[in-house]
VMD Tcl script that builds the backbone (N, CA, C; Angstrom):
set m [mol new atoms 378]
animate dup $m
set s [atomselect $m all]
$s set {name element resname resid chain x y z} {
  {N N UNK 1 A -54.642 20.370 -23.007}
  {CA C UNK 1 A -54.759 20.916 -21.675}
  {C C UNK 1 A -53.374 21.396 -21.229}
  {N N UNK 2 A -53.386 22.372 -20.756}
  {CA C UNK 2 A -51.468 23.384 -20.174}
  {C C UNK 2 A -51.510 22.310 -19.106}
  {N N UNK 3 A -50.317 22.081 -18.950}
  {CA C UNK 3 A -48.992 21.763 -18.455}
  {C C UNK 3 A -49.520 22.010 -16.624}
  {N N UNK 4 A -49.717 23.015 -16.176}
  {CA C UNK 4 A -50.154 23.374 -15.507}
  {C C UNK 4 A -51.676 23.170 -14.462}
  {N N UNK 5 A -52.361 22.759 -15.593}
  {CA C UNK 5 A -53.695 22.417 -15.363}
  {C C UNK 5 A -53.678 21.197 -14.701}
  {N N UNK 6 A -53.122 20.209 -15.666}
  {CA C UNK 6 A -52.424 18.932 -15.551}
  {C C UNK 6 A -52.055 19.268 -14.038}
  {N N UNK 7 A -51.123 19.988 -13.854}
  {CA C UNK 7 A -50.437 19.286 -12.249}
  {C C UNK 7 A -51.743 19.690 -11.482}
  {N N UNK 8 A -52.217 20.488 -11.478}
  {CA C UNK 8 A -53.430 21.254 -10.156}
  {C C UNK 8 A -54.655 20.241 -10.381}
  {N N UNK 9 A -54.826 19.429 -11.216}
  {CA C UNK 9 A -56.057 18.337 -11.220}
  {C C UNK 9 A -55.194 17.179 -10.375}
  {N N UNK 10 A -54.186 16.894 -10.839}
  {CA C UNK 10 A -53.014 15.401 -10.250}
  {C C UNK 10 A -53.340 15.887 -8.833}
  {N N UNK 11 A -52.695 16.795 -8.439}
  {CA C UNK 11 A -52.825 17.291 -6.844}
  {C C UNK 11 A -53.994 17.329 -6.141}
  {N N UNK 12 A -55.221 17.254 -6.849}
  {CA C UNK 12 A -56.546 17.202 -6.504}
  {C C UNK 12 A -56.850 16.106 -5.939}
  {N N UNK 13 A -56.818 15.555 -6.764}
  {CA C UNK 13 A -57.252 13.948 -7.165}
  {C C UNK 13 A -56.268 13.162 -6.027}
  {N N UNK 14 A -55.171 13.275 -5.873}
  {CA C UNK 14 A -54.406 12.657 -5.200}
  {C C UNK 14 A -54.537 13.272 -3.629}
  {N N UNK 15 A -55.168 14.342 -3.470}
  {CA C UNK 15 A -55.431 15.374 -1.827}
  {C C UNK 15 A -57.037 15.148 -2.060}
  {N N UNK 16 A -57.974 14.494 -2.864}
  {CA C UNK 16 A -59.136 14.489 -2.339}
  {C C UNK 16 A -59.779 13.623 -0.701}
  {N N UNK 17 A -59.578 12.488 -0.960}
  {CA C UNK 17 A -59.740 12.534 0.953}
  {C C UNK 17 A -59.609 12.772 1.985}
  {N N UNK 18 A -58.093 13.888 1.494}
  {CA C UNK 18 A -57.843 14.842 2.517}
  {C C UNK 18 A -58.532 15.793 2.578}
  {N N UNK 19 A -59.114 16.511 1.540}
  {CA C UNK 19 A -59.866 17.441 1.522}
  {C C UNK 19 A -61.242 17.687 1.755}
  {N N UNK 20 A -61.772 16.252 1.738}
  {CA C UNK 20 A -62.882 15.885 2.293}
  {C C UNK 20 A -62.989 15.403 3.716}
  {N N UNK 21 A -61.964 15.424 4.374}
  {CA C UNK 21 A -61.839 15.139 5.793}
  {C C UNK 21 A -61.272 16.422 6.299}
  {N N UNK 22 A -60.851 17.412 5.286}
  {CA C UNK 22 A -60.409 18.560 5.917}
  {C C UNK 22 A -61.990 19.846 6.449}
  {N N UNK 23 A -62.893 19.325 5.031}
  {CA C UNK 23 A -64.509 19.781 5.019}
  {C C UNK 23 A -64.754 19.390 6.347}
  {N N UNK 24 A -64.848 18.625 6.826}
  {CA C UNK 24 A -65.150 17.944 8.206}
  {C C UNK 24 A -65.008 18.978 9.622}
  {N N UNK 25 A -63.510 18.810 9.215}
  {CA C UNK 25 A -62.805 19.589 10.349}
  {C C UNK 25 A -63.323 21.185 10.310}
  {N N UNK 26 A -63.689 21.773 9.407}
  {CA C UNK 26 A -63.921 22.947 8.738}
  {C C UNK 26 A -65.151 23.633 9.411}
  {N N UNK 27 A -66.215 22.209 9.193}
  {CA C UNK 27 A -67.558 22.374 9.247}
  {C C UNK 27 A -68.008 22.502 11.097}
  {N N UNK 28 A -66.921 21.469 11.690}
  {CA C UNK 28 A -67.059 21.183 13.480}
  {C C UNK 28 A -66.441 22.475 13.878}
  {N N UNK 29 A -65.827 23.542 13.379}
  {CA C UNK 29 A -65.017 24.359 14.077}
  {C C UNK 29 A -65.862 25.751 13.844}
  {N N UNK 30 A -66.494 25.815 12.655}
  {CA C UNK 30 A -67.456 26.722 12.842}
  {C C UNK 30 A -68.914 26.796 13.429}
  {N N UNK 31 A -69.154 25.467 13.143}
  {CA C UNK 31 A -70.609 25.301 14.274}
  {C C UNK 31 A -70.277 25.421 15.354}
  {N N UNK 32 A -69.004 24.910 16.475}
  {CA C UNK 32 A -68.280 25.331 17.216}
  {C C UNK 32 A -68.155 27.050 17.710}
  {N N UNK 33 A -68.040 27.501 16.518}
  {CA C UNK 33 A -68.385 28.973 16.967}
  {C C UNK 33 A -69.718 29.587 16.704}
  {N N UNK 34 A -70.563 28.893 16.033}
  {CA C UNK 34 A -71.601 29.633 16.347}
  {C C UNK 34 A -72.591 29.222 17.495}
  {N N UNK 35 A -72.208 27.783 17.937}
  {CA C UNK 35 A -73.129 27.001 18.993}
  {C C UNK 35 A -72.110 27.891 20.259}
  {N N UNK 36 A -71.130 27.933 20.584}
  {CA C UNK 36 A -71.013 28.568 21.804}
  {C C UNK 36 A -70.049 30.089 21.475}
  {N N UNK 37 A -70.633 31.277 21.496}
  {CA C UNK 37 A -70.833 32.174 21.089}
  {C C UNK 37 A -68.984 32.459 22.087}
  {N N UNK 38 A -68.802 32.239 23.055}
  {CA C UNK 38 A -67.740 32.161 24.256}
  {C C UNK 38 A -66.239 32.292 23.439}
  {N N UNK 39 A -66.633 30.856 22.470}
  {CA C UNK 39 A -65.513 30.490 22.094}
  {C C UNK 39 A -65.152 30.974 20.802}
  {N N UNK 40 A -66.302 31.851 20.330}
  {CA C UNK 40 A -66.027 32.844 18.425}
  {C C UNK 40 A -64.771 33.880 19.221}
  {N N UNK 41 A -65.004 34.514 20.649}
  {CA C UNK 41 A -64.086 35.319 20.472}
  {C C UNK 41 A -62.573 34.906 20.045}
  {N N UNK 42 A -62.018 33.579 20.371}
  {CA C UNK 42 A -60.646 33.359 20.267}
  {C C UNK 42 A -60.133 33.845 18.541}
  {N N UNK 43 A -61.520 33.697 18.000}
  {CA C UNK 43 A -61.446 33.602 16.401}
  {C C UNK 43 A -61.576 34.962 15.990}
  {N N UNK 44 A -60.791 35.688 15.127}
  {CA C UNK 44 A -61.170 36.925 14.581}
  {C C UNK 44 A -62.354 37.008 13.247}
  {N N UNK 45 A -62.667 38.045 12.835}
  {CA C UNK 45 A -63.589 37.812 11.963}
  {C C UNK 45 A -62.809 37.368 10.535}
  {N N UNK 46 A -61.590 38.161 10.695}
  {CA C UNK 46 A -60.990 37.851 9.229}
  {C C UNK 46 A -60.634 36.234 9.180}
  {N N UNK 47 A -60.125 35.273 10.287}
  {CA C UNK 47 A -59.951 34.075 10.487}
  {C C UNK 47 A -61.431 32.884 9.968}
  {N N UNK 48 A -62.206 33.678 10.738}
  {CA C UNK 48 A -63.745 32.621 10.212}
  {C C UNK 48 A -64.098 33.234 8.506}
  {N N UNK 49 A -64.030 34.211 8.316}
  {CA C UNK 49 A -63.847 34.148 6.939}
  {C C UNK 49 A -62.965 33.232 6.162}
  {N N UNK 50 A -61.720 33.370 6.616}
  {CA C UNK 50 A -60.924 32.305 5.631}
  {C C UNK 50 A -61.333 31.125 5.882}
  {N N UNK 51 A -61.850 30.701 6.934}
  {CA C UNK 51 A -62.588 29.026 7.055}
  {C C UNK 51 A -63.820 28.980 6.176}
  {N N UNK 52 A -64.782 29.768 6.276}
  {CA C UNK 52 A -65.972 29.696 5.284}
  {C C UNK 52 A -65.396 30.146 3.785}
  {N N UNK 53 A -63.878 30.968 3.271}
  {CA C UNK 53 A -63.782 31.203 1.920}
  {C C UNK 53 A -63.144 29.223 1.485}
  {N N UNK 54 A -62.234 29.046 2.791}
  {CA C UNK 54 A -61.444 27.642 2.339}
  {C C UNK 54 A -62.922 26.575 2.397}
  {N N UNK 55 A -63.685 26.505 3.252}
  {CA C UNK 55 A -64.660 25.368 2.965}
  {C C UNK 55 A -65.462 25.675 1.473}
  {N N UNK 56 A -65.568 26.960 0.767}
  {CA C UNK 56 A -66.703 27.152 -0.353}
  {C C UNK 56 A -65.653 26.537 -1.160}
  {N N UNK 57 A -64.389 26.510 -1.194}
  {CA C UNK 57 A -63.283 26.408 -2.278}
  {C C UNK 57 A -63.336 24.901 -1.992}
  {N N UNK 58 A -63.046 24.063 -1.158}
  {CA C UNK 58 A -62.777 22.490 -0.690}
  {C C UNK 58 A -63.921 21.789 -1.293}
  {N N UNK 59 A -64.923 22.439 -1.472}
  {CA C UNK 59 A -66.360 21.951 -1.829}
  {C C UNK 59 A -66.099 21.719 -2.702}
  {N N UNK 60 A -66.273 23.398 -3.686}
  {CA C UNK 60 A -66.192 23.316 -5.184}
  {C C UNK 60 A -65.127 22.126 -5.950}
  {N N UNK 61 A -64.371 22.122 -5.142}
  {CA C UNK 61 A -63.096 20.787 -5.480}
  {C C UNK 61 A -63.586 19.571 -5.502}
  {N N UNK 62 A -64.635 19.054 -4.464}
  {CA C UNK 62 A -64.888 17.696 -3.744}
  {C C UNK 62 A -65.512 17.616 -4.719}
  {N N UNK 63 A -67.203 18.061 -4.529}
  {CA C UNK 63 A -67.774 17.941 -5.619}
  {C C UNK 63 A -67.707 17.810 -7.187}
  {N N UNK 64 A -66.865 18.661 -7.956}
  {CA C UNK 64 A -66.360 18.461 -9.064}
  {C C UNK 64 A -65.552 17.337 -9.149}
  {N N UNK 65 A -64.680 16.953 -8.205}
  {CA C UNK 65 A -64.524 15.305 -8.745}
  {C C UNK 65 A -65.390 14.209 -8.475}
  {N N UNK 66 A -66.124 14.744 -7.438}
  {CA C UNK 66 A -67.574 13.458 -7.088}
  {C C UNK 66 A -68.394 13.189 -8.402}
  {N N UNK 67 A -68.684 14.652 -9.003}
  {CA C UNK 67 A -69.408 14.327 -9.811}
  {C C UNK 67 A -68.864 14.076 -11.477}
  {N N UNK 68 A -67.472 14.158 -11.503}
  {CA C UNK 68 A -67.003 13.837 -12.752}
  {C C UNK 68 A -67.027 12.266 -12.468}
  {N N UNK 69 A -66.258 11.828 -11.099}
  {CA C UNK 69 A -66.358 10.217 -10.960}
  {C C UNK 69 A -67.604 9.470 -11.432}
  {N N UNK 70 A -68.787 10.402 -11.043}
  {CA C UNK 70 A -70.119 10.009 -11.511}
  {C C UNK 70 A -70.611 9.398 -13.587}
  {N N UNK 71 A -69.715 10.814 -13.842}
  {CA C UNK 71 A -70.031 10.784 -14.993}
  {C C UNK 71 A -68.792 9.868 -16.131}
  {N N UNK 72 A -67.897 9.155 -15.383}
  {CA C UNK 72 A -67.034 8.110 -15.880}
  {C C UNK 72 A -67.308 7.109 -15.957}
  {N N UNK 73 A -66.903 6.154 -17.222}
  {CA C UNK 73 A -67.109 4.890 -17.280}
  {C C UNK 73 A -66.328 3.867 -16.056}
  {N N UNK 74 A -66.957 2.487 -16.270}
  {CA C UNK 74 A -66.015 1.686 -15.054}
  {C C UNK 74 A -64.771 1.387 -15.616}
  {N N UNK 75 A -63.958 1.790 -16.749}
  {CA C UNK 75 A -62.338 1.691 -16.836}
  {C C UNK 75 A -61.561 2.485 -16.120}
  {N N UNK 76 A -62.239 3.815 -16.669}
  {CA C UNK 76 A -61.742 5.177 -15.912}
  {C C UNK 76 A -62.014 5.368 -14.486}
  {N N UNK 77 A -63.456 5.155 -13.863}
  {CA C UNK 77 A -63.317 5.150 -12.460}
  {C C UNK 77 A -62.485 3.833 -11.887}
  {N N UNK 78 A -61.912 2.896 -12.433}
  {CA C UNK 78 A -60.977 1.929 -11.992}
  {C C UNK 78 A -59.801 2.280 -11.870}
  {N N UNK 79 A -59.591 3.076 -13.024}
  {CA C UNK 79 A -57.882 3.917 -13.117}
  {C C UNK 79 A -57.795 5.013 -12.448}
  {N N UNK 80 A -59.359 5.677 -11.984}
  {CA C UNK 80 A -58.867 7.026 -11.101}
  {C C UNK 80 A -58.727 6.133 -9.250}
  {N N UNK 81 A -59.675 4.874 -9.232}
  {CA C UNK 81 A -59.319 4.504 -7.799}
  {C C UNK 81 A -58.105 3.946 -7.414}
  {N N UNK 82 A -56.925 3.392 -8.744}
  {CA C UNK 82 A -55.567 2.802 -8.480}
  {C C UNK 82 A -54.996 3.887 -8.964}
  {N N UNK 83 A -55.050 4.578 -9.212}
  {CA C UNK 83 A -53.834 6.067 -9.790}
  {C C UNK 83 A -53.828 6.699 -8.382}
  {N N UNK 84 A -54.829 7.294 -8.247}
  {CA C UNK 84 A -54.915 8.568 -7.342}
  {C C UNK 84 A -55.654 8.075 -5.923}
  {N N UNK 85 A -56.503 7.248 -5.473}
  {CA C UNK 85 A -56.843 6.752 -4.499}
  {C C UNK 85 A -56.544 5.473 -3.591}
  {N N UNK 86 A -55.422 4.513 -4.165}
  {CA C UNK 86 A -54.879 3.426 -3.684}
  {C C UNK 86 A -54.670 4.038 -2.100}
  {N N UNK 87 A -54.480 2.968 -1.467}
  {CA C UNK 87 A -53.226 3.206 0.118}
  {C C UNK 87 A -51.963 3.403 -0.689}
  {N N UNK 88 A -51.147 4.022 0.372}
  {CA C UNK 88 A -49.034 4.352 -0.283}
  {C C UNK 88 A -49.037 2.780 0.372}
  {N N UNK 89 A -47.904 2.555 -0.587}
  {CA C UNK 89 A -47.436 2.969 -1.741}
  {C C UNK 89 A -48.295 2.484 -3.132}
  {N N UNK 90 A -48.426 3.841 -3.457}
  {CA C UNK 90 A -49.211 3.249 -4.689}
  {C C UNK 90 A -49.184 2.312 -6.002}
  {N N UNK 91 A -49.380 1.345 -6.636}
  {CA C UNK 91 A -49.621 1.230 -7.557}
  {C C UNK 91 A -48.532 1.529 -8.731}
  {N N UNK 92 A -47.473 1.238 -9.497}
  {CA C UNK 92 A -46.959 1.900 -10.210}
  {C C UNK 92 A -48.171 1.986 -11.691}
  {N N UNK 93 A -47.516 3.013 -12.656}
  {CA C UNK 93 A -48.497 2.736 -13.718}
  {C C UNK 93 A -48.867 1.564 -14.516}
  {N N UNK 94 A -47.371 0.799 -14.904}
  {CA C UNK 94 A -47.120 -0.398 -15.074}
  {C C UNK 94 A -48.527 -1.898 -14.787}
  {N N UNK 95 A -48.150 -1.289 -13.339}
  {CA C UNK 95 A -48.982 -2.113 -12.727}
  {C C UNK 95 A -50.571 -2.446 -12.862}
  {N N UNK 96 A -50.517 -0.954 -12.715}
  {CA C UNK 96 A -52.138 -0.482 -12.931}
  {C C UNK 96 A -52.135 -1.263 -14.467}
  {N N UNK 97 A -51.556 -0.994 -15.264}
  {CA C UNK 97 A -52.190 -1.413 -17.167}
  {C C UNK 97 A -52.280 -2.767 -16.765}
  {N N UNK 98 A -51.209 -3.371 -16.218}
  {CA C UNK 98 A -51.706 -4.529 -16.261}
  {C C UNK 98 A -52.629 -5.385 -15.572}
  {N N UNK 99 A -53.225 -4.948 -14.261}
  {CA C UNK 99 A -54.030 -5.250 -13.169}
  {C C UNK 99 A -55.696 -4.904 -14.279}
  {N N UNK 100 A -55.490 -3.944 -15.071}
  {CA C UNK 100 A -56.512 -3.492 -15.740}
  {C C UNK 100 A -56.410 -3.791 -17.154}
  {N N UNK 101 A -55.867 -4.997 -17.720}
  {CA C UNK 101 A -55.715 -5.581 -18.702}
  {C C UNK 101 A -55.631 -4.582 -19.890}
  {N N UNK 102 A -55.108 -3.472 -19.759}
  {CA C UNK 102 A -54.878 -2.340 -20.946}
  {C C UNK 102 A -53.508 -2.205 -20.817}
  {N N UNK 103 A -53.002 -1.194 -22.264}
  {CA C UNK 103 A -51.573 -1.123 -22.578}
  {C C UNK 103 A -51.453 0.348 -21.855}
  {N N UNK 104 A -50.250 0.463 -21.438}
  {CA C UNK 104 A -49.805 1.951 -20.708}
  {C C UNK 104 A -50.241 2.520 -21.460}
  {N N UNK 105 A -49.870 2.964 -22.457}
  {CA C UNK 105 A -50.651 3.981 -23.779}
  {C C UNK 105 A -52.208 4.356 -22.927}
  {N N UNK 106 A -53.063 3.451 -23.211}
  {CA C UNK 106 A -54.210 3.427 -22.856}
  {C C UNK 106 A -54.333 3.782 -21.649}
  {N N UNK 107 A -53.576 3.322 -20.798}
  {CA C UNK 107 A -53.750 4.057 -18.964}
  {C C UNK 107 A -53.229 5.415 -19.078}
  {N N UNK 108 A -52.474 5.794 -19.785}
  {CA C UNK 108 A -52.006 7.490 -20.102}
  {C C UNK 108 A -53.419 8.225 -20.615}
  {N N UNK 109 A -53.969 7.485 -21.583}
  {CA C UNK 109 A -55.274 8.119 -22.388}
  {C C UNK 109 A -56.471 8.472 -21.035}
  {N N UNK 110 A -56.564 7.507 -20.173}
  {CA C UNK 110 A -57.709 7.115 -19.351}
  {C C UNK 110 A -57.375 8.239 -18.743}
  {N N UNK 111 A -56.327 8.197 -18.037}
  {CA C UNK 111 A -55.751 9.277 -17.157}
  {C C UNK 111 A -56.185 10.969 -17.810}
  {N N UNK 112 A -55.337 11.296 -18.862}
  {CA C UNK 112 A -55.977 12.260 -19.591}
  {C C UNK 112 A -57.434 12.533 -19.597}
  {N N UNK 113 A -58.319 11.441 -19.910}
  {CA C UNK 113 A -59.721 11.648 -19.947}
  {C C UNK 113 A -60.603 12.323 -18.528}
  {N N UNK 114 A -59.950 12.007 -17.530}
  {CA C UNK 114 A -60.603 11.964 -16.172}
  {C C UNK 114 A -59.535 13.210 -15.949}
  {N N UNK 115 A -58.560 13.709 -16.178}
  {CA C UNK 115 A -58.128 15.609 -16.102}
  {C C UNK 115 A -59.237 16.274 -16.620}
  {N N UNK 116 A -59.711 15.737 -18.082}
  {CA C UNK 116 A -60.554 16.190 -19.054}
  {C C UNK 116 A -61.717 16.513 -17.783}
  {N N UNK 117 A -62.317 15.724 -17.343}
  {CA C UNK 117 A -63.579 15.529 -16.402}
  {C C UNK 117 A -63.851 16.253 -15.397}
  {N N UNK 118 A -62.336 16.528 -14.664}
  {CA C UNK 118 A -62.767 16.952 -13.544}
  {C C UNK 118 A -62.713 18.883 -14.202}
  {N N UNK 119 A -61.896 19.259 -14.815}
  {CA C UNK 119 A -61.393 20.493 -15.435}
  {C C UNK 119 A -62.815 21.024 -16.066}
  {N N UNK 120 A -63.209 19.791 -16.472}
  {CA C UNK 120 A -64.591 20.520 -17.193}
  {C C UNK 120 A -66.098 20.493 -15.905}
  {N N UNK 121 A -65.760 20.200 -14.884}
  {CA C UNK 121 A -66.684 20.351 -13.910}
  {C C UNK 121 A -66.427 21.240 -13.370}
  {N N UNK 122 A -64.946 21.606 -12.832}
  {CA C UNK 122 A -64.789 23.031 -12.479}
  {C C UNK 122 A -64.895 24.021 -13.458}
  {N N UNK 123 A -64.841 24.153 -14.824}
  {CA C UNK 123 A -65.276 25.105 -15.335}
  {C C UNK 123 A -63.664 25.700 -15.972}
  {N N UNK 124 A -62.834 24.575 -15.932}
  {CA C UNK 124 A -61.509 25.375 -16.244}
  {C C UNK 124 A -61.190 25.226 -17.733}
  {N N UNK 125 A -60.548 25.909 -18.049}
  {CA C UNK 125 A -59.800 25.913 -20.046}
  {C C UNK 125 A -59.469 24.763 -20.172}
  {N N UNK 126 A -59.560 24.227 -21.123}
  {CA C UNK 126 A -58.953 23.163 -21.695}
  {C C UNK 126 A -58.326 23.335 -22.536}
}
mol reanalyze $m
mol bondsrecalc $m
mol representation Tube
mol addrep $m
C-alpha cells in the first residue's frame, strides 16, 4: 500500500468521530434550510452544494470504516479502538501490544490489516 494511502486512512480513522459529528452538524443546517425557506437565503447555492458534496464525501468515509470495523476480527477491532479511538492521550503502541498480549511486530501487522480494510471499502489501490 503507497506511503500516502497509509497517511489518508491514519487521518481517517483517527478524525472519524469527528466526522461523524461533523454529519450531524451537516445534516441540522440543511434541513434548516429547507424547513424555513427565510433562512436558505443567507446561503448561496454554490455554499449548500458544498454541504451536500462534503456530507456525500463524510458518509462515504464513515461508512467505509463502519463497515470494515464490521468485517474485522476482535484483535483488530481491539487495536483499531486503542490506536485510533482511545481519549488523548492516547495509548502508546508499546502499550497497546502489551494491554493486548501481542508483540509490536504483530500490532504493526494488525494495524496494516485494518488500512487494508478500510482502503478496500472505499475502493482505493492497494
Amino acid at each position: 500500500m503507497r506511503r500516502g494511502t497509509k497517511a489518508y486512512i491514519h487521518a481517517e480513522l483517527l478524525n472519524y468521530q469527528r466526522s461523524r459529528n461533523e454529519i450531524g452538524r451537516i445534516c441540522r443546517k440543511l434541513d434548516e434550510i429547507t424547513m424555513f425557506p427565510a433562512y436558505a437565503d443567507d446561503y448561496t447555492s454554490e455554499e449548500r452544494m458544498y454541504l451536500q458534496d462534503r456530507l456525500r464525501w463524510l458518509r462515504r468515509i464513515t461508512d467505509a470504516i463502519a463497515a470494515a470495523d464490521q468485517d474485522m476480527d476482535e484483535e483488530q477491532r481491539a487495536v483499531l479502538r486503542l490506536k485510533f479511538w482511545s481519549q488523548k492521550p492516547r495509548p502508546t503502541d508499546a502499550a497497546i501490544a502489551q494491554r493486548l498480549n501481542i508483540s509490536t511486530s504483530t500490532l504493526y501487522r494488525r494495524i496494516g490489516q485494518i488500512y487494508r480494510h478500510v482502503a478496500q471499502k472505499l475502493g482505493m489501490d492497494l
